[in-house]
mmCIF file as gemmi writes it, N, C-alpha and C atoms, coordinates in Angstrom:
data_model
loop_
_atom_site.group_PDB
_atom_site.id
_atom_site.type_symbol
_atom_site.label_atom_id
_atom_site.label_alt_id
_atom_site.label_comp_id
_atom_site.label_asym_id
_atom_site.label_entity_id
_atom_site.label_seq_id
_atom_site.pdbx_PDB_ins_code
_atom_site.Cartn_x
_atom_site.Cartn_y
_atom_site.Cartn_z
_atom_site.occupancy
_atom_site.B_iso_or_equiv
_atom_site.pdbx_formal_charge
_atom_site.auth_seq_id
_atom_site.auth_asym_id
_atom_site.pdbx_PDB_model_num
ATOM 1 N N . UNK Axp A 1 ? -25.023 -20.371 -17.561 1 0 ? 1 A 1
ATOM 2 C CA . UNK Axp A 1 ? -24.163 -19.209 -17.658 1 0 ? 1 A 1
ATOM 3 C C . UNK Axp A 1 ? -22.708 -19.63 -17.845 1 0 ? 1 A 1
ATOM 4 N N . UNK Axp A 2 ? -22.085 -20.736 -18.623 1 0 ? 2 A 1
ATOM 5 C CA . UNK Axp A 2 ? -21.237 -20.861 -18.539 1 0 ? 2 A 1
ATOM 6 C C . UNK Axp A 2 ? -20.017 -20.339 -19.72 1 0 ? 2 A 1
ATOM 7 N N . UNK Axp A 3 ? -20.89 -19.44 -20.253 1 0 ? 3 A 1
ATOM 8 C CA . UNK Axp A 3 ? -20.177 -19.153 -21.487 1 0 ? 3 A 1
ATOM 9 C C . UNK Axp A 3 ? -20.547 -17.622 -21.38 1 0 ? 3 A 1
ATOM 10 N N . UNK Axp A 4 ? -21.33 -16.972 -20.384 1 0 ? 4 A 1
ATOM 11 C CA . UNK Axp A 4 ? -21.341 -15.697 -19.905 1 0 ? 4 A 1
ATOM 12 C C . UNK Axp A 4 ? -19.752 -15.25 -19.557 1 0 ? 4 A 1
ATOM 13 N N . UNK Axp A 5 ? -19.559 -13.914 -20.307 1 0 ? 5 A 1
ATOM 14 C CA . UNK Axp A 5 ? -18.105 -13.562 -20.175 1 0 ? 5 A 1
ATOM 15 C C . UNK Axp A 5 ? -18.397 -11.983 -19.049 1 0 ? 5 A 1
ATOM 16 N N . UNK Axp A 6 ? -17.191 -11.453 -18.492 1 0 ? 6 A 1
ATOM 17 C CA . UNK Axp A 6 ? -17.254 -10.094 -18.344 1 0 ? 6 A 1
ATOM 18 C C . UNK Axp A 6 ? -16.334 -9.61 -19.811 1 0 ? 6 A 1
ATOM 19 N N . UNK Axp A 7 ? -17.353 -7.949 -19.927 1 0 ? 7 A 1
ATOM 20 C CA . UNK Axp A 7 ? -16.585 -7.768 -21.116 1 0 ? 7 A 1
ATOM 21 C C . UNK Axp A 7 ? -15.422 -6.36 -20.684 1 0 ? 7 A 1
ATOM 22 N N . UNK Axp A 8 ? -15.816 -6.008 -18.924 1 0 ? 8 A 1
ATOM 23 C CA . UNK Axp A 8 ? -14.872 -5.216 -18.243 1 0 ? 8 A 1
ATOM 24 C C . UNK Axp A 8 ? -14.208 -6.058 -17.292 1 0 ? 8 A 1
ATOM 25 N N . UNK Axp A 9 ? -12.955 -5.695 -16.92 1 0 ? 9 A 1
ATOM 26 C CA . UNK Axp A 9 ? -12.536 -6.252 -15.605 1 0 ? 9 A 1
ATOM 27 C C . UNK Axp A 9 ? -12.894 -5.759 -14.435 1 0 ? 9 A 1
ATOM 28 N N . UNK Axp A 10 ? -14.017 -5.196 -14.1 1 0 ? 10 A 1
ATOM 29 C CA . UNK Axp A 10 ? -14.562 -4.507 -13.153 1 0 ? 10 A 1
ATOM 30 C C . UNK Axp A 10 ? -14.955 -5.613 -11.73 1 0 ? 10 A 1
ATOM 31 N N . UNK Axp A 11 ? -14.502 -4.925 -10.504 1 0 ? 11 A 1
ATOM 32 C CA . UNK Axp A 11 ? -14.8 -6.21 -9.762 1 0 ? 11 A 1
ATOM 33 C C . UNK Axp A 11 ? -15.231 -5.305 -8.479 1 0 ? 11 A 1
ATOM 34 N N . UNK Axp A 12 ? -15.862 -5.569 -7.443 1 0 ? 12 A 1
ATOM 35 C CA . UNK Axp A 12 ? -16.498 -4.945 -5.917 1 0 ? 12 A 1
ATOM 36 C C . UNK Axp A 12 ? -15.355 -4.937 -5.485 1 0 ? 12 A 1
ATOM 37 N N . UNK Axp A 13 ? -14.931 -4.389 -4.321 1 0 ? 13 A 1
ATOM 38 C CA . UNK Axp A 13 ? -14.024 -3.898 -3.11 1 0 ? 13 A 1
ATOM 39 C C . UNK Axp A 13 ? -14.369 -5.436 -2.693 1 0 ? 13 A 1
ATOM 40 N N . UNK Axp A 14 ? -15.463 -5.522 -1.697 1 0 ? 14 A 1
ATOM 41 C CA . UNK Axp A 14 ? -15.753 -6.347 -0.829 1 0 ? 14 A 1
ATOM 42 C C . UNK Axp A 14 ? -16.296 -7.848 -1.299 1 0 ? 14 A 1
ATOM 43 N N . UNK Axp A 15 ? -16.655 -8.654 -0.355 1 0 ? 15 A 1
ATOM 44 C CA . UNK Axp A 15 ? -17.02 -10.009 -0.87 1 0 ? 15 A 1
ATOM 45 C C . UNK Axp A 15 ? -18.727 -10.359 -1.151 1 0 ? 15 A 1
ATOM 46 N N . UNK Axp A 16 ? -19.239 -9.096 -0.616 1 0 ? 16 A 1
ATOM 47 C CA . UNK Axp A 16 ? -20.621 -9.238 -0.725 1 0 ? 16 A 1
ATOM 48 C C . UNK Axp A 16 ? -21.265 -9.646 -2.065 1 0 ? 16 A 1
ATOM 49 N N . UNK Axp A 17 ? -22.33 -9.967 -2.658 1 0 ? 17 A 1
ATOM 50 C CA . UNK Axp A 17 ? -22.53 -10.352 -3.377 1 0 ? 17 A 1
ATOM 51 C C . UNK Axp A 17 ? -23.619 -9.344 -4.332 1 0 ? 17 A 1
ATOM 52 N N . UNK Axp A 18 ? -24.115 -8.57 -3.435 1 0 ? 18 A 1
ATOM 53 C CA . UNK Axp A 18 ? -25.269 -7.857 -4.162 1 0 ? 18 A 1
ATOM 54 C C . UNK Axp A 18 ? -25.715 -6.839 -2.871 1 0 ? 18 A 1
ATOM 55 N N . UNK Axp A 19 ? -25.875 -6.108 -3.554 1 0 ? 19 A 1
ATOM 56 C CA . UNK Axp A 19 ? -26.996 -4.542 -2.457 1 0 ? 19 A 1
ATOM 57 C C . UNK Axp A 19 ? -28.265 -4.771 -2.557 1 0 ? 19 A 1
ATOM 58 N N . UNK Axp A 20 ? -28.826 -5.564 -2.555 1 0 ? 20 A 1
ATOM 59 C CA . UNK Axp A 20 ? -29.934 -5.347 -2.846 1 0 ? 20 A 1
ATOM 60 C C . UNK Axp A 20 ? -31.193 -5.152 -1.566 1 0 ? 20 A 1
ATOM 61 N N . UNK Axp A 21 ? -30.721 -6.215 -0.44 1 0 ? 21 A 1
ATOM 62 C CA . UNK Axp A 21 ? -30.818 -6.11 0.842 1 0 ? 21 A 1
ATOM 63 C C . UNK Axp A 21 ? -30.772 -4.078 1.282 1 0 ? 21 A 1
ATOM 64 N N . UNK Axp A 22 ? -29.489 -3.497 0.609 1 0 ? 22 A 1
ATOM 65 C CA . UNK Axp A 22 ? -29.204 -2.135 1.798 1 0 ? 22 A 1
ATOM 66 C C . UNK Axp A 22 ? -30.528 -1.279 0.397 1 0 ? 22 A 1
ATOM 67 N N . UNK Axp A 23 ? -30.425 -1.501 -0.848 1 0 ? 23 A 1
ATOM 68 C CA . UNK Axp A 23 ? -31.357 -0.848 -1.639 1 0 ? 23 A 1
ATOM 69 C C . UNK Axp A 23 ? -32.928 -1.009 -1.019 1 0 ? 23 A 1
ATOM 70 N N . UNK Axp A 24 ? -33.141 -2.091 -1.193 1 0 ? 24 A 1
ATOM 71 C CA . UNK Axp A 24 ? -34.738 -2.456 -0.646 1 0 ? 24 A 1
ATOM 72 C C . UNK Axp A 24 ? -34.767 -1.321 1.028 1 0 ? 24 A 1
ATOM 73 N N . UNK Axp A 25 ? -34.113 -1.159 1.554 1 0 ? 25 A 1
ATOM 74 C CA . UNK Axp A 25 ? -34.399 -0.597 3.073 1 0 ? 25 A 1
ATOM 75 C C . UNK Axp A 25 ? -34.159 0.658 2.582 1 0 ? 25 A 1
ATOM 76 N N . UNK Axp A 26 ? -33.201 1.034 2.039 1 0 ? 26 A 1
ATOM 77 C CA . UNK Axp A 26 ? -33.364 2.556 1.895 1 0 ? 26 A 1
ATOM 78 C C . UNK Axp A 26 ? -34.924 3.496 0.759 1 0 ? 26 A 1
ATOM 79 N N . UNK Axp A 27 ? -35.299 2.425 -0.324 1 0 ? 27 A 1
ATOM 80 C CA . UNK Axp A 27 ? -36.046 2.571 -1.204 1 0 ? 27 A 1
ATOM 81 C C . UNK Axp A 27 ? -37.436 2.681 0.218 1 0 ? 27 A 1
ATOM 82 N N . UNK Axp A 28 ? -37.423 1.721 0.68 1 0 ? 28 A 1
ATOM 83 C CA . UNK Axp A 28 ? -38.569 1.431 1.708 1 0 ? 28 A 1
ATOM 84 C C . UNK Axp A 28 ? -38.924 2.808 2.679 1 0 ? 28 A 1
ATOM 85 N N . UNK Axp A 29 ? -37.634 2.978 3.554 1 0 ? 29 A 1
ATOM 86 C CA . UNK Axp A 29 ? -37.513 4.448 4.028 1 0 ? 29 A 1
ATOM 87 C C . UNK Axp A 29 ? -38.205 5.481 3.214 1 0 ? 29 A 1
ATOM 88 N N . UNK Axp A 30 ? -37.687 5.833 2.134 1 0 ? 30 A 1
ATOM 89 C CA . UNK Axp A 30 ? -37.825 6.888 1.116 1 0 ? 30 A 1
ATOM 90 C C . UNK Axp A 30 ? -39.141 6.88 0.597 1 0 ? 30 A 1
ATOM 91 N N . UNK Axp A 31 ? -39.725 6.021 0.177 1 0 ? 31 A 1
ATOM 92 C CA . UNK Axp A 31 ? -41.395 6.032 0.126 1 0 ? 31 A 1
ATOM 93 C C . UNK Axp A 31 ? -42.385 5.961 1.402 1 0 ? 31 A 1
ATOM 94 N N . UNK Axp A 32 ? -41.764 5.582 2.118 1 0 ? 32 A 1
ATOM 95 C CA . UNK Axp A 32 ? -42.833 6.109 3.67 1 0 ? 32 A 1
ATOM 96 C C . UNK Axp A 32 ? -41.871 7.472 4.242 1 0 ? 32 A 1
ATOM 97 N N . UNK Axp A 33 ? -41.743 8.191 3.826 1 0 ? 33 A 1
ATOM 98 C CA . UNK Axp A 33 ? -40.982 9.355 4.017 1 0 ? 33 A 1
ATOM 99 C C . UNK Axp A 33 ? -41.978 9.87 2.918 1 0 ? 33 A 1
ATOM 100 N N . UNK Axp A 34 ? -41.98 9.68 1.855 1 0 ? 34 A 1
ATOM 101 C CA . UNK Axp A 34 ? -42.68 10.442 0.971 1 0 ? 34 A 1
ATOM 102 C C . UNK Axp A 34 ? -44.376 10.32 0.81 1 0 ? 34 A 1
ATOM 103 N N . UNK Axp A 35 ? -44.861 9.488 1.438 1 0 ? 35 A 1
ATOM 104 C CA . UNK Axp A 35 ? -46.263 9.259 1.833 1 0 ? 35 A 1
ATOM 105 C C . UNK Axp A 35 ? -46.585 9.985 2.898 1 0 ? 35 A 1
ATOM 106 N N . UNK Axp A 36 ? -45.273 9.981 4.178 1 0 ? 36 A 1
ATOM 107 C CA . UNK Axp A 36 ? -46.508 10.862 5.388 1 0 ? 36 A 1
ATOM 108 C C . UNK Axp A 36 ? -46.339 11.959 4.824 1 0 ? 36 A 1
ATOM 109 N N . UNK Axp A 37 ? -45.459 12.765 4.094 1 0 ? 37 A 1
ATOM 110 C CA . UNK Axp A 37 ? -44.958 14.254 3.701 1 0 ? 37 A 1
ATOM 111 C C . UNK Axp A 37 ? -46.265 14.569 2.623 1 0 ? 37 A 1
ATOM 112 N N . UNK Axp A 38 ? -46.29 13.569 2.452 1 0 ? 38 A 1
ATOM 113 C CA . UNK Axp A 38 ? -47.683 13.487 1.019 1 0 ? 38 A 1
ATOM 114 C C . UNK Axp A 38 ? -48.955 13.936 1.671 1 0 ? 38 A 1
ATOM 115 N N . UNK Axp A 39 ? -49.559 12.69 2.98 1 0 ? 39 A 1
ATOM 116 C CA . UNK Axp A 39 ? -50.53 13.319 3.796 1 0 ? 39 A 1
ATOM 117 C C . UNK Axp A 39 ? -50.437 14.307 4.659 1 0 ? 39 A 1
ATOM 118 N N . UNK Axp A 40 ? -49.715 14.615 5.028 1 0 ? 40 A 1
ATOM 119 C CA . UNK Axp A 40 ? -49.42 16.039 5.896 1 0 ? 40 A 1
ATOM 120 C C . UNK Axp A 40 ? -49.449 16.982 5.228 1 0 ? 40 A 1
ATOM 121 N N . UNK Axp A 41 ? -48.737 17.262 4.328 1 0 ? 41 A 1
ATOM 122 C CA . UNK Axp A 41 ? -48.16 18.663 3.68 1 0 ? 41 A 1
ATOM 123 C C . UNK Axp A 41 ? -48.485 18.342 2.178 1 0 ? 41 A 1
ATOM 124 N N . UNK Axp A 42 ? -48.817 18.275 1.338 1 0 ? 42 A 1
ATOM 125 C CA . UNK Axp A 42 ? -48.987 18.053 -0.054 1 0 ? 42 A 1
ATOM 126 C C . UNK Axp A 42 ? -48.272 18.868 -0.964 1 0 ? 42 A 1
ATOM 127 N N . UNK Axp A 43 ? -48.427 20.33 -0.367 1 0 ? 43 A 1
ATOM 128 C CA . UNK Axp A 43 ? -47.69 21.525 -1.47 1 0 ? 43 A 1
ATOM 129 C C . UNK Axp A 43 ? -46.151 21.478 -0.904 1 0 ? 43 A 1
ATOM 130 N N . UNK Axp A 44 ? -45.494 20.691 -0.045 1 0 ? 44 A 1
ATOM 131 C CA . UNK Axp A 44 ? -44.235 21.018 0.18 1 0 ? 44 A 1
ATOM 132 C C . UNK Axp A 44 ? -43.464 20.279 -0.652 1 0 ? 44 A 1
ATOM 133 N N . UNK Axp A 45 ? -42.407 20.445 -0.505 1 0 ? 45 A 1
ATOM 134 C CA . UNK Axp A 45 ? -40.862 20.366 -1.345 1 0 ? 45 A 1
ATOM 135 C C . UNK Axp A 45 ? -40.831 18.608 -1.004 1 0 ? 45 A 1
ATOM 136 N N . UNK Axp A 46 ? -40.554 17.645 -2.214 1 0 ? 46 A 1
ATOM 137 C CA . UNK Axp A 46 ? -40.24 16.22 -1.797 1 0 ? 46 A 1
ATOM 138 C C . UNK Axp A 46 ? -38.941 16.115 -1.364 1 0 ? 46 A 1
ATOM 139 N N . UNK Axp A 47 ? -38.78 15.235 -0.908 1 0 ? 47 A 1
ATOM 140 C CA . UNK Axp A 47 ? -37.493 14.526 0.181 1 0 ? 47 A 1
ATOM 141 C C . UNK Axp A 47 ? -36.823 14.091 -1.361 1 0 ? 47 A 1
ATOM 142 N N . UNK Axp A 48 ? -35.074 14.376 -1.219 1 0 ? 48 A 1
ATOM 143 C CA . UNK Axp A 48 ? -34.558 13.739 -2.218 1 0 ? 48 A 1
ATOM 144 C C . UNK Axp A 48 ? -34.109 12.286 -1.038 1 0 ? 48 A 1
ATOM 145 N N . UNK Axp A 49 ? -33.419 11.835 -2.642 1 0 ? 49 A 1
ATOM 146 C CA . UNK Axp A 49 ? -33.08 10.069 -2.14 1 0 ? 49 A 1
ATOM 147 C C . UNK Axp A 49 ? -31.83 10.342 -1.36 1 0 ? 49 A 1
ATOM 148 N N . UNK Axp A 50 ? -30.899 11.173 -1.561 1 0 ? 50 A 1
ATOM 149 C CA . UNK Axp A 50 ? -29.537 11.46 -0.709 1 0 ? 50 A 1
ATOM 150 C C . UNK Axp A 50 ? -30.163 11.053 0.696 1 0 ? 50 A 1
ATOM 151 N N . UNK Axp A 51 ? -30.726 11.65 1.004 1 0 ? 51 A 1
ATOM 152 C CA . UNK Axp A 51 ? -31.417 12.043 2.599 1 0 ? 51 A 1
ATOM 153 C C . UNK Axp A 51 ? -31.275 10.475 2.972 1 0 ? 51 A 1
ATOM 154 N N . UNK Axp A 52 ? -31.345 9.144 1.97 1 0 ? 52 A 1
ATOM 155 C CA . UNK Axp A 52 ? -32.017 7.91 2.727 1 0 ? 52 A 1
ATOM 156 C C . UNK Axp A 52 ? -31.049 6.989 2.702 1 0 ? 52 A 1
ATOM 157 N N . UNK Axp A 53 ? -30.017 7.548 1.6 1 0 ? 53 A 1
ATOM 158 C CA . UNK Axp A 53 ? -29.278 6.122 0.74 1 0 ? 53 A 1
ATOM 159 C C . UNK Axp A 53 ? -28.142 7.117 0.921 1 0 ? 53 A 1
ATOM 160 N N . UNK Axp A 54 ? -26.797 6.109 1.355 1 0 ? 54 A 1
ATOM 161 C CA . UNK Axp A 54 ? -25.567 6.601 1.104 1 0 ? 54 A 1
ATOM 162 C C . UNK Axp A 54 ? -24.483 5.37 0.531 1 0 ? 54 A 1
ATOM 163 N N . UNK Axp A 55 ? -24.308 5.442 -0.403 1 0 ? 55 A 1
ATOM 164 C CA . UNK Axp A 55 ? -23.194 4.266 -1.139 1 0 ? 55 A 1
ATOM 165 C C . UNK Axp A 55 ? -22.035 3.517 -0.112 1 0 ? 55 A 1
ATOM 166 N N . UNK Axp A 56 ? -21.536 4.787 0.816 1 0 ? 56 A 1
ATOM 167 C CA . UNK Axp A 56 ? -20.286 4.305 1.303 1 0 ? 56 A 1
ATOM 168 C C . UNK Axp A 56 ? -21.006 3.467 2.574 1 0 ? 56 A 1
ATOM 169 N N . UNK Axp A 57 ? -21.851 3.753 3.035 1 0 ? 57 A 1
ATOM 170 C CA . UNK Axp A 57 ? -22.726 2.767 4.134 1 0 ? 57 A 1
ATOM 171 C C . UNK Axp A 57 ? -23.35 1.296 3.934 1 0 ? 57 A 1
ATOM 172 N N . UNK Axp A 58 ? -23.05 0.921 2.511 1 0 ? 58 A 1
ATOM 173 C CA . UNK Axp A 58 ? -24.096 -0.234 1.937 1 0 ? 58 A 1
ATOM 174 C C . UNK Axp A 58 ? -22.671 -1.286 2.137 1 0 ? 58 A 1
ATOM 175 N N . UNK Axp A 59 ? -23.161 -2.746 1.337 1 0 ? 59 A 1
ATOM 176 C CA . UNK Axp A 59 ? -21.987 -3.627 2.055 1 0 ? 59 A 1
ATOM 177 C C . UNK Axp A 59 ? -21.3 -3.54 0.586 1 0 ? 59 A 1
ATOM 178 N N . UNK Axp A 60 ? -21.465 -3.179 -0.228 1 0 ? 60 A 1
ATOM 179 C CA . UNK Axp A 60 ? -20.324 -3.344 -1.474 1 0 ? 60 A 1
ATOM 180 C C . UNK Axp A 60 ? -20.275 -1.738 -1.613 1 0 ? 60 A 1
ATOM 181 N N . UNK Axp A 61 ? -19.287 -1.173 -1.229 1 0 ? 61 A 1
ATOM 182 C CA . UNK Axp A 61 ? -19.038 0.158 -1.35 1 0 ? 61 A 1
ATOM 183 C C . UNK Axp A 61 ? -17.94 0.626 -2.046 1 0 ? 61 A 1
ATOM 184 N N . UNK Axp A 62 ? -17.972 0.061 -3.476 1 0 ? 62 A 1
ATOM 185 C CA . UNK Axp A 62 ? -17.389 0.324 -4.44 1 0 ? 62 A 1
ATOM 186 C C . UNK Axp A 62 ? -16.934 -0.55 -5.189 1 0 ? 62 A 1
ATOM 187 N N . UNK Axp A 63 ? -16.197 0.248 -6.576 1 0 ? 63 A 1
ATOM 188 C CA . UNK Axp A 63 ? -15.736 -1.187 -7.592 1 0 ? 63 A 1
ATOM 189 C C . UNK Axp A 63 ? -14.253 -0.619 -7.529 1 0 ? 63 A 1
ATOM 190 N N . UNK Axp A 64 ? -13.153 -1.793 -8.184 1 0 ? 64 A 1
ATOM 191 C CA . UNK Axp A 64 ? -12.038 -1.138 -8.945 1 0 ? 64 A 1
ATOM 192 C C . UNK Axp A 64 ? -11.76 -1.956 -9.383 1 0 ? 64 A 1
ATOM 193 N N . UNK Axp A 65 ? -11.208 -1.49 -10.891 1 0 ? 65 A 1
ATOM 194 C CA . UNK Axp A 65 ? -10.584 -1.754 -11.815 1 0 ? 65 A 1
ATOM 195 C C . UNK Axp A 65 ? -9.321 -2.935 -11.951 1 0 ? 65 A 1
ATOM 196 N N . UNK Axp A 66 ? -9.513 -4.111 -12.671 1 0 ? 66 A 1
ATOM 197 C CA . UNK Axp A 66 ? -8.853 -5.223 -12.699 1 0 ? 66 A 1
ATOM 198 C C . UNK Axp A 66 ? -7.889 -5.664 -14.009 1 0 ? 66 A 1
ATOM 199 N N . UNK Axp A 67 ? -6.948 -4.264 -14.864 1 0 ? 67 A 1
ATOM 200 C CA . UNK Axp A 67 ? -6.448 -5.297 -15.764 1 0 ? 67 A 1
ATOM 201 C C . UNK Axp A 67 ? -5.977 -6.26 -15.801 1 0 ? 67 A 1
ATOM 202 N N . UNK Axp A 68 ? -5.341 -6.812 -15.236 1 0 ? 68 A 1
ATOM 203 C CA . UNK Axp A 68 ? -4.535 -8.488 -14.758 1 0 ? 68 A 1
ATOM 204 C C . UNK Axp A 68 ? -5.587 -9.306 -14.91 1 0 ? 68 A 1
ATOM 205 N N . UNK Axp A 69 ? -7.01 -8.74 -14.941 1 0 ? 69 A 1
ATOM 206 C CA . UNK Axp A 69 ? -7.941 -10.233 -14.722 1 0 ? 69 A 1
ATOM 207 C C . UNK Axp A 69 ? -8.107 -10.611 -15.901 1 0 ? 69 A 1
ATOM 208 N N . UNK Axp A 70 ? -8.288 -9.85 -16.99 1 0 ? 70 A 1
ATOM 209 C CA . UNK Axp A 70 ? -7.888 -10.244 -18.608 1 0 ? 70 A 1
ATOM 210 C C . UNK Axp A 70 ? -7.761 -11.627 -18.333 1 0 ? 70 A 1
ATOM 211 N N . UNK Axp A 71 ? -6.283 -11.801 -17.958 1 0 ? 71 A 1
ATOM 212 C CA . UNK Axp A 71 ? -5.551 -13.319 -18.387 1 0 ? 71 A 1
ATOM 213 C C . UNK Axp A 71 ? -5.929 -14.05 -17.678 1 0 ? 71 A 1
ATOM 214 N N . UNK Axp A 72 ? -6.804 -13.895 -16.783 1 0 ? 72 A 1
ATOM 215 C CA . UNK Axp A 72 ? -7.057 -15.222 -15.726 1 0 ? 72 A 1
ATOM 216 C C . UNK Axp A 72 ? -8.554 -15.428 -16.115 1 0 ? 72 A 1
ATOM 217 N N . UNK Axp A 73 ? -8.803 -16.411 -17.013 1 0 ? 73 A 1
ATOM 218 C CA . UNK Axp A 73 ? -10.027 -16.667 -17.591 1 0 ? 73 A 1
ATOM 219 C C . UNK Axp A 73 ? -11.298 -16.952 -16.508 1 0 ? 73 A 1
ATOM 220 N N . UNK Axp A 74 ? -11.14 -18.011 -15.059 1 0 ? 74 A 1
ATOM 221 C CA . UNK Axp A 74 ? -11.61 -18.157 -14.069 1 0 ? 74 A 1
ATOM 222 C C . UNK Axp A 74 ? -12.21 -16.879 -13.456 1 0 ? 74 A 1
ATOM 223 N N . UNK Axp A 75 ? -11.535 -15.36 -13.413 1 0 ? 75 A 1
ATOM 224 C CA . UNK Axp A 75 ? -12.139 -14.324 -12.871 1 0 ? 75 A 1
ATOM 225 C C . UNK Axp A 75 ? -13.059 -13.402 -13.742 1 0 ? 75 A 1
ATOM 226 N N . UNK Axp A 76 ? -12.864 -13.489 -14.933 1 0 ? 76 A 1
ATOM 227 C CA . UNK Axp A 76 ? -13.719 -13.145 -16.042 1 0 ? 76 A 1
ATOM 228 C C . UNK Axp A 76 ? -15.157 -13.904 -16.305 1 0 ? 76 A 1
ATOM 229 N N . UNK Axp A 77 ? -15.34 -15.034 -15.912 1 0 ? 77 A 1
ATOM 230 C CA . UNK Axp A 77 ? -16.785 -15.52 -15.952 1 0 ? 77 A 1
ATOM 231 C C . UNK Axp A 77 ? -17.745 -14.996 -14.8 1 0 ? 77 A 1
ATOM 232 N N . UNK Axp A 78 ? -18.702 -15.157 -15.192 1 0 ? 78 A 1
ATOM 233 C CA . UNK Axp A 78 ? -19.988 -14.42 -14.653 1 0 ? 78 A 1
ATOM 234 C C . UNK Axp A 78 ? -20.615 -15.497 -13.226 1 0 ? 78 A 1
């Protein structure tokens, strides 16, 4: 990947590296939420994903915007 560029200056708030950890637990929740609702009740209303997952609770809770990183070639690689 050494010639992998960003083609935004888009960068996380925080230092975390990936959600994927807070995704997998909330995805996990949300399908055994939707299985007992499945065997119990069949004709009722499904659970939305709001109910399981909230963005501002996960460890990278947001991006912003970097023009300055343009020129600094080091923050632009992948």
């Amino acid at each position: 990947m050494s010639r992998s560029r960003r083609k935004t200056p888009i960068f996380s708030i925080t230092t975390a590296k990936s959600e994927s950890f807070d995704k997998a637990c909330w995805h996990r929740a949300f399908r055994r939420a939707e299985n007992q609702r499945l065997q119990s009740d069949p004709e009722s209303d499904p659970h939305h994903f709001h109910e399981f997952s909230d963005p501002w609770s996960m460890q990278k809770d947001g991006k912003h915007w970097w023009p300055d990183a343009t020129m600094i070639d080091a923050l632009m690689r992948k």
